[in-house]
C-alpha positions in Angstrom: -12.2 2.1 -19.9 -9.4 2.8 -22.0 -11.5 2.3 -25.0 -14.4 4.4 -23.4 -11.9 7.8 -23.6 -10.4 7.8 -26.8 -11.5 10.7 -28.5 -12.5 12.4 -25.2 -11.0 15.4 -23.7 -9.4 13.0 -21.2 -5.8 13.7 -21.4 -4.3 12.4 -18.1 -4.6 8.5 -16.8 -3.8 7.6 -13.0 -3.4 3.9 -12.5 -3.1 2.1 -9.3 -0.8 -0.5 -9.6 1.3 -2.5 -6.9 4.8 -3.8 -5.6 3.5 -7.2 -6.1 5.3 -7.2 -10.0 8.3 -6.9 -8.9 10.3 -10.5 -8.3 10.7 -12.0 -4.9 14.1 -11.7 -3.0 14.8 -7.7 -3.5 14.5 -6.1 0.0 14.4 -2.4 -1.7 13.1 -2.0 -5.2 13.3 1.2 -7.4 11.2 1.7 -10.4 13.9 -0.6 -12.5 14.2 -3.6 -10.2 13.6 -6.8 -12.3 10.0 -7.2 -12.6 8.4 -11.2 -11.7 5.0 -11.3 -9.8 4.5 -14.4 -7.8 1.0 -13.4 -7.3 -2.3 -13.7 -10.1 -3.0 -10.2 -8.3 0.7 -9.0 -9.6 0.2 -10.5 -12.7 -2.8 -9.4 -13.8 -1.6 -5.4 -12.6 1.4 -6.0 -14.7 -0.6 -6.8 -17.9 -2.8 -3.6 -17.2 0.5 -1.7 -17.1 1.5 -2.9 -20.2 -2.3 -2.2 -22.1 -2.0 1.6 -20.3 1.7 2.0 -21.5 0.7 0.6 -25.3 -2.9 2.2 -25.5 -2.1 5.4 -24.4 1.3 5.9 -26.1 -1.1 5.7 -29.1 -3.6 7.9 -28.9 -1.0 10.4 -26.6 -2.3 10.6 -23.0 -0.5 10.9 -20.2 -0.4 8.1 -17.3 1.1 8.0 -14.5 0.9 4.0 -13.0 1.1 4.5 -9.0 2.9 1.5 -8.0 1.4 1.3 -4.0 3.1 -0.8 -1.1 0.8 -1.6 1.6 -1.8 1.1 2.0 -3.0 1.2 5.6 -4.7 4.0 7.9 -7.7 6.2 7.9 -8.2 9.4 8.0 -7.3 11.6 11.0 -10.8 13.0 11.4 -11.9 8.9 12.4 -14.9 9.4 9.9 -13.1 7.3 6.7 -11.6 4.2 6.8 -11.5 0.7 5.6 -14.6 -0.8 5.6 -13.4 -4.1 3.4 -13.3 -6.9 5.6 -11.2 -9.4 3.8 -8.2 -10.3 4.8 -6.2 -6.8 5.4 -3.6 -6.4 8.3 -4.7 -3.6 9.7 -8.2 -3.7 9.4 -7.7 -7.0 11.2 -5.9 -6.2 14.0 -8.2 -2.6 14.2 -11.1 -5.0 14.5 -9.8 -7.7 16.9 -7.9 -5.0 19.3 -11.4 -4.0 20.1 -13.0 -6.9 21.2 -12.6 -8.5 24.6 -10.6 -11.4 24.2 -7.8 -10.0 21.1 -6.8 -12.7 18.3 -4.1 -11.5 15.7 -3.5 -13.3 13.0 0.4 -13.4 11.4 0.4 -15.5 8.3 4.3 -16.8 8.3 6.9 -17.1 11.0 10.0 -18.2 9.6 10.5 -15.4 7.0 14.4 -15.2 6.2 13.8 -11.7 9.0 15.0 -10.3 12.2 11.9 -11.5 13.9 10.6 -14.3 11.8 7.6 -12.5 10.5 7.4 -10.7 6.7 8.6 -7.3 6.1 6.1 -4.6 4.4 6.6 -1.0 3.4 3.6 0.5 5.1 2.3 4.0 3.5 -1.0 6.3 5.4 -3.7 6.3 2.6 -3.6 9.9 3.3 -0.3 10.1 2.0 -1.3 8.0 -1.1 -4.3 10.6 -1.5 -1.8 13.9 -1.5 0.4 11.6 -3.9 -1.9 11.3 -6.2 -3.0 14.9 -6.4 0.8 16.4 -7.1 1.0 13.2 -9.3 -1.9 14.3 -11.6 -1.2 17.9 -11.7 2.5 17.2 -12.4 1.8 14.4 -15.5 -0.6 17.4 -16.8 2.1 20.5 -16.6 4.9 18.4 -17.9 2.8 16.2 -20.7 5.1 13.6 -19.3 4.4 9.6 -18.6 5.5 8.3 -15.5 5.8 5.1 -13.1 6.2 5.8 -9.4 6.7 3.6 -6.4 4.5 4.7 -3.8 6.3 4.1 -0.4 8.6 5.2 3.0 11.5 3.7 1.8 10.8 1.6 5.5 10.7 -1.7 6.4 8.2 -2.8 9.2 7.6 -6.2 10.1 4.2 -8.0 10.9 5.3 -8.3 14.5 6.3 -4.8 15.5 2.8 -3.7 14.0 1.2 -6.3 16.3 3.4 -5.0 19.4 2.2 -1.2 18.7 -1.4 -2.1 18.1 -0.8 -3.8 22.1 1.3 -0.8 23.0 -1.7 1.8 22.1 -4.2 -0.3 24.1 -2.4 -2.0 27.1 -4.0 -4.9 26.8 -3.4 -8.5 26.5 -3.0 -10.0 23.4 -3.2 -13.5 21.7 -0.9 -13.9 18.4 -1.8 -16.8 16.6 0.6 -17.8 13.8 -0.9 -19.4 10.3 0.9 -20.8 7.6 2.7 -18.3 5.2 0.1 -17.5 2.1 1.5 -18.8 -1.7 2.5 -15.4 -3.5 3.3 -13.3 -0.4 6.8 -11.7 -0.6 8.9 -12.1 2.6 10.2 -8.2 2.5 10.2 -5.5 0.5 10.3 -2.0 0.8 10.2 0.9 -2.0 13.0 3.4 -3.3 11.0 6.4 -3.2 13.7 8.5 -4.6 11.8 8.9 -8.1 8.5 10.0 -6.6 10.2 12.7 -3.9 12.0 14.0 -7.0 9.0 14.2 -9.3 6.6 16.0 -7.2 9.5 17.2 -4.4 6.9 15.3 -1.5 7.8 15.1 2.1 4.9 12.2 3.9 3.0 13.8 6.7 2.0 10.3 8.5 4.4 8.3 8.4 5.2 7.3 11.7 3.9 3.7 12.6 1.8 5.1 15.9 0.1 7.6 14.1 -1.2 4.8 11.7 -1.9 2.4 14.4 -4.0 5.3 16.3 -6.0 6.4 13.3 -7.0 2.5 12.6 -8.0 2.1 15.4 -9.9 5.3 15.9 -11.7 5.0 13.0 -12.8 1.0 13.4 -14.1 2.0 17.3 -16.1 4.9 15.1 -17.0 2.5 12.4 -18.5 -0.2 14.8 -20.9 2.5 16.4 -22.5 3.2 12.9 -23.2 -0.7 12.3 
């Protein structure tokens, strides 16, 4: 891709990138944490990084790499969501919480956390959407290259998300504990404190019910169209 804009009128580069660079054992990382993916998913985002960085350095366009947390949620409307069904929190408690008999899955019960499960910095895709818009506009005013974590600055564990997804339906629920996945980071939430000073942003969804309801809005929506 990078190869396919040089000597275009393309000027501005928007990269989606992840926390999963940064090394294990930080609970809140900033832009400048020490950088160590566990993951061939972090790996592989950190060499992008570095070919954006070099490539467009070079030929002088501006990037800004977008450094997401956990992207959940769908839209408030119910008509877009998540239609991926590999193995994505939300999208599998949204799509067991609807069935008769519930099953959610928490990968990990002995995390070094107040309740045993992993921590995750959760963030409303349409949060990550209005992000990227000021993001773009921003990189283009200021000619200016940028990396920016893309989070709440909170911690939410695997467990309280199960507990609201039963608190939203009142219904009974079976948790079934798996063995913790190789690569997965036990907590870590972003400093945001770069990106609200960059493009001054304020999140409109992030309170953990509001993402809850919109999941599960949207998968009860989804289901009727299959």
């Amino acid at each position: 891709m990078l190869k396919a804009i040089k000597n275009t009128e393309v000027k501005n580069l928007l990269f989606s990138s992840t926390a999963a660079v940064y090394k294990d054992g930080f609970y809140r990382v900033s832009e400048k944490s020490p950088i160590k993916p566990k993951s061939v998913y972090g790996k592989t985002k950190l060499q992008s990084e570095k070919i954006i960085q070099k490539h467009c350095k070079k030929f002088k366009i501006n990037f800004a790499i977008l450094r997401y947390f956990n992207i959940v949620g769908a839209s408030s409307s119910g008509k877009i969501g998540l239609i991926n069904t590999s193995d994505h929190l939300f999208k599998n408690f949204s799509t067991q919480i609807i069935k008769k008999k519930p099953k959610l899955k928490i990968y990990g019960a002995n995390y070094d956390t107040k309740d045993g499960s992993c921590i995750r910095d959760f963030i409303h895709v349409s949060d990550i959407a209005d992000i990227h818009d000021k993001v773009l506009k921003k990189i283009d005013i200021l000619k200016k290259s940028v990396i920016l974590n893309c989070g709440y600055n909170k911690g939410i564990s695997v467990i309280q998300v199960a507990k609201e997804f039963q608190r939203q339906t009142n219904r009974k629920i079976k948790i079934i504990f798996k063995p913790k996945r190789s690569g997965d980071l036990g907590k870590i939430i972003a400093s945001n404190t770069k990106l609200k000073k960059f493009i001054r942003w304020k999140p409109k969804f992030n309170k953990l019910n509001i993402i809850v309801k919109s999941c599960i809005k949207w998968e009860k929506n989804f289901k009727k169209l299959k």
